[in-house]
C-alpha positions as CSV (number, residue, x, y, z in Angstrom):
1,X,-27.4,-16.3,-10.9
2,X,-26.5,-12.5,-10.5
3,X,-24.2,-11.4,-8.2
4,X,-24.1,-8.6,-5.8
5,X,-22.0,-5.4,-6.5
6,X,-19.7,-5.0,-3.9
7,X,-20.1,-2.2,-1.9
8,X,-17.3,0.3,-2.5
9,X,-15.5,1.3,1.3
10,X,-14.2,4.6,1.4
11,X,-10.4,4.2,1.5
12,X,-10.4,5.8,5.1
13,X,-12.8,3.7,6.8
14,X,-11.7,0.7,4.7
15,X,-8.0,1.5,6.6
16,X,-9.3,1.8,9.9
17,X,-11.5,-1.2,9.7
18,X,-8.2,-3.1,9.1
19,X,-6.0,-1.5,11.7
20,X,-8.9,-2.0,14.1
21,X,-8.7,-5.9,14.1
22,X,-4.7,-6.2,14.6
23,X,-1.8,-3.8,14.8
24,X,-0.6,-3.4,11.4
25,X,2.5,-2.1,9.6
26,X,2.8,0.4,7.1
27,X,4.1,-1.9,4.8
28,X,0.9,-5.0,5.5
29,X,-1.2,-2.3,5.3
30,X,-0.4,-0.5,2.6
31,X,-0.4,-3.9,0.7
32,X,-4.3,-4.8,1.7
33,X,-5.5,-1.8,0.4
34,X,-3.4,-2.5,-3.3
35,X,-5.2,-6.0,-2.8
36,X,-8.3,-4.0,-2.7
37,X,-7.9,-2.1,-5.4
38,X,-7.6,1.6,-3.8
39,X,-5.4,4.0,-5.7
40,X,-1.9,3.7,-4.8
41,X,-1.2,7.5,-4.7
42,X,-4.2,8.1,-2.3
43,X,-3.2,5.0,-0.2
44,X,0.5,6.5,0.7
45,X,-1.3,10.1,1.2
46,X,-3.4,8.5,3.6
47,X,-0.8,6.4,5.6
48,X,1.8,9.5,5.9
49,X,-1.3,10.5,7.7
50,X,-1.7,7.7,10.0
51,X,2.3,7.9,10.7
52,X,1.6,11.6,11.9
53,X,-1.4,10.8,14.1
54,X,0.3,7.9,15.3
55,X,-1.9,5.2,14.2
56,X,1.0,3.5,12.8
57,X,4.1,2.9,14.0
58,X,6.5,0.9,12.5
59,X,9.6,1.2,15.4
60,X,7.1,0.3,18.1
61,X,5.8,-2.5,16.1
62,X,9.3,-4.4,15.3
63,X,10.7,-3.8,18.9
64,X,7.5,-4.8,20.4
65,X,6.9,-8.3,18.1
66,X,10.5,-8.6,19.2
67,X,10.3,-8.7,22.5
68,X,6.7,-10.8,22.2
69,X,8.4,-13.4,20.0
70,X,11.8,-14.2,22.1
71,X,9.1,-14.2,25.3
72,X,6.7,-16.6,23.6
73,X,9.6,-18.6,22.3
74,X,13.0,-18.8,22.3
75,X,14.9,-17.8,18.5
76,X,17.9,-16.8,17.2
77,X,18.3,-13.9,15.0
78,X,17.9,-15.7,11.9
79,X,14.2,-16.8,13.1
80,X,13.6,-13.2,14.6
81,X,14.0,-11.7,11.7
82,X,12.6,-13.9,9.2
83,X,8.8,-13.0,11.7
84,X,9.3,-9.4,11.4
85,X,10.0,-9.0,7.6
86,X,6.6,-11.3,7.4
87,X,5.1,-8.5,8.9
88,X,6.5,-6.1,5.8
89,X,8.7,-4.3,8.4
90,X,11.3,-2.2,7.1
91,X,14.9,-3.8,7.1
92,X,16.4,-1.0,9.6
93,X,13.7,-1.4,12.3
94,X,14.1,-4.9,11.8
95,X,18.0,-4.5,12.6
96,X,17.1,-1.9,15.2
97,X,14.6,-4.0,16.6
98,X,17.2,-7.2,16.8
99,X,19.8,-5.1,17.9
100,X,17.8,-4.0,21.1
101,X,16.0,-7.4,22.1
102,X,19.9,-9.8,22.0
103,X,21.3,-6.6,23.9
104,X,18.9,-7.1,26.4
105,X,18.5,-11.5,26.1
106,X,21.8,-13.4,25.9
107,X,20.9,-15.3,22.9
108,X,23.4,-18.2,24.8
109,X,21.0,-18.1,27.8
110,X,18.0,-18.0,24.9
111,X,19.6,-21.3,22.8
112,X,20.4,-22.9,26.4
113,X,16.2,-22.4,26.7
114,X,15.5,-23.6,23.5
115,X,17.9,-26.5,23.8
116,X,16.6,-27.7,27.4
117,X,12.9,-27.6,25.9
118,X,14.4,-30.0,22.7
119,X,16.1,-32.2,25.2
120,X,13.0,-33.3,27.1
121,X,11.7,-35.1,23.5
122,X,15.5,-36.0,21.5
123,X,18.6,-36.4,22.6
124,X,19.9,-37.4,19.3
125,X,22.5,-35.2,17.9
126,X,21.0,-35.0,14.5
127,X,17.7,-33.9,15.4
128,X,18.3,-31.7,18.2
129,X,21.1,-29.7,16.0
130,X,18.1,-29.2,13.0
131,X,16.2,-28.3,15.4
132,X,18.2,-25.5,17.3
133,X,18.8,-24.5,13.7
134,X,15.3,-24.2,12.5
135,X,14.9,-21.9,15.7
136,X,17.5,-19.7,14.1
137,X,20.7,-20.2,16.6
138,X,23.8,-19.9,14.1
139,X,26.5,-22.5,14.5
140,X,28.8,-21.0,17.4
141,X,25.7,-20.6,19.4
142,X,24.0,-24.2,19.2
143,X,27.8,-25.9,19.8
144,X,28.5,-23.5,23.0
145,X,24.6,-24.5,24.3
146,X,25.5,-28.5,23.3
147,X,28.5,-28.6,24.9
148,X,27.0,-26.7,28.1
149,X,24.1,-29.2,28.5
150,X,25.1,-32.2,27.3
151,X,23.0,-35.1,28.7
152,X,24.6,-37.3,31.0
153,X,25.2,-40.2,28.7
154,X,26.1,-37.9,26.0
155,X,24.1,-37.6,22.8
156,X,22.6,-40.3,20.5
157,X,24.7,-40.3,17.3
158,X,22.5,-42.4,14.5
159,X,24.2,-43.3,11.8
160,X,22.1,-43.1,8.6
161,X,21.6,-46.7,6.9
162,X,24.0,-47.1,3.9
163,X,22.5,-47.7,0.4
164,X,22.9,-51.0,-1.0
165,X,24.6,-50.9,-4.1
166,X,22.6,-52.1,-6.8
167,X,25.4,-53.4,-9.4
């Protein structure tokens, strides 16, 4: 039938209604309120604002998901960076933010973690390297944490089955 008009939020309230449910960045922020239709000039206005109050903070965001992230789960930089730029974080707190956690975590002693959680569930070659990579590691990394706990019996090599050719 008919629809309701939506009720129009001031752009304020709107902002702090959204900040109020998580800890946002500038950048996620900013990017509701365009979904929302608020006027891009007024939006920017507003968040310089917030910046100089304190509300957001970009620096404290990226080092603090940084240290969350490698806590909750071990990743390599790859991985760790991939989660903050989701979060519309700008690319030098990102570095900054990466930077500070792996001087602080031995990404080694983080991919020997990772690699001792995969073990309990594979020890095939094949699958525990994709996996190590899909948690970011880069090759130097994974090969000095494979070598370091290799199981007793060493790993499972599979060969893949080999196409019959079909004339």
């Amino acid at each position: 039938m008919f629809e309701k008009p939506k009720k129009i939020v001031p752009l304020a309230r709107k902002a702090l209604d959204l900040l109020s449910r998580r800890r946002l960045s500038r950048g996620e922020l900013r990017f509701k309120l365009l979904q929302r239709n608020y006027n891009e000039k007024e939006i920017d206005k507003l968040l310089d604002r917030y910046e100089e109050l304190g509300y957001l903070d970009d620096k404290s965001l990226a080092d603090d998901m940084a240290g969350w992230k490698i806590e909750a789960k071990p990743m390599g930089r790859r991985s760790l960076s991939a989660e903050l730029h989701k979060r519309r974080i700008p690319e030098n707190l990102v570095e900054s933010a990466i930077d500070k956690i792996y001087s602080a975590a031995n990404e080694e002693e983080l991919a020997e973690k990772a690699l001792s959680n995969i073990l309990k569930r594979t020890i095939e070659k094949n699958k525990v390297w994709e996996r190590m990579s899909r948690l970011g590691f880069n090759f130097d990394v994974i090969m000095s944490a494979m070598h370091k706990l290799e199981p007793e019996g060493g790993y499972i090599i599979k060969e893949k089955p080999k196409k019959e050719d079909r004339g």
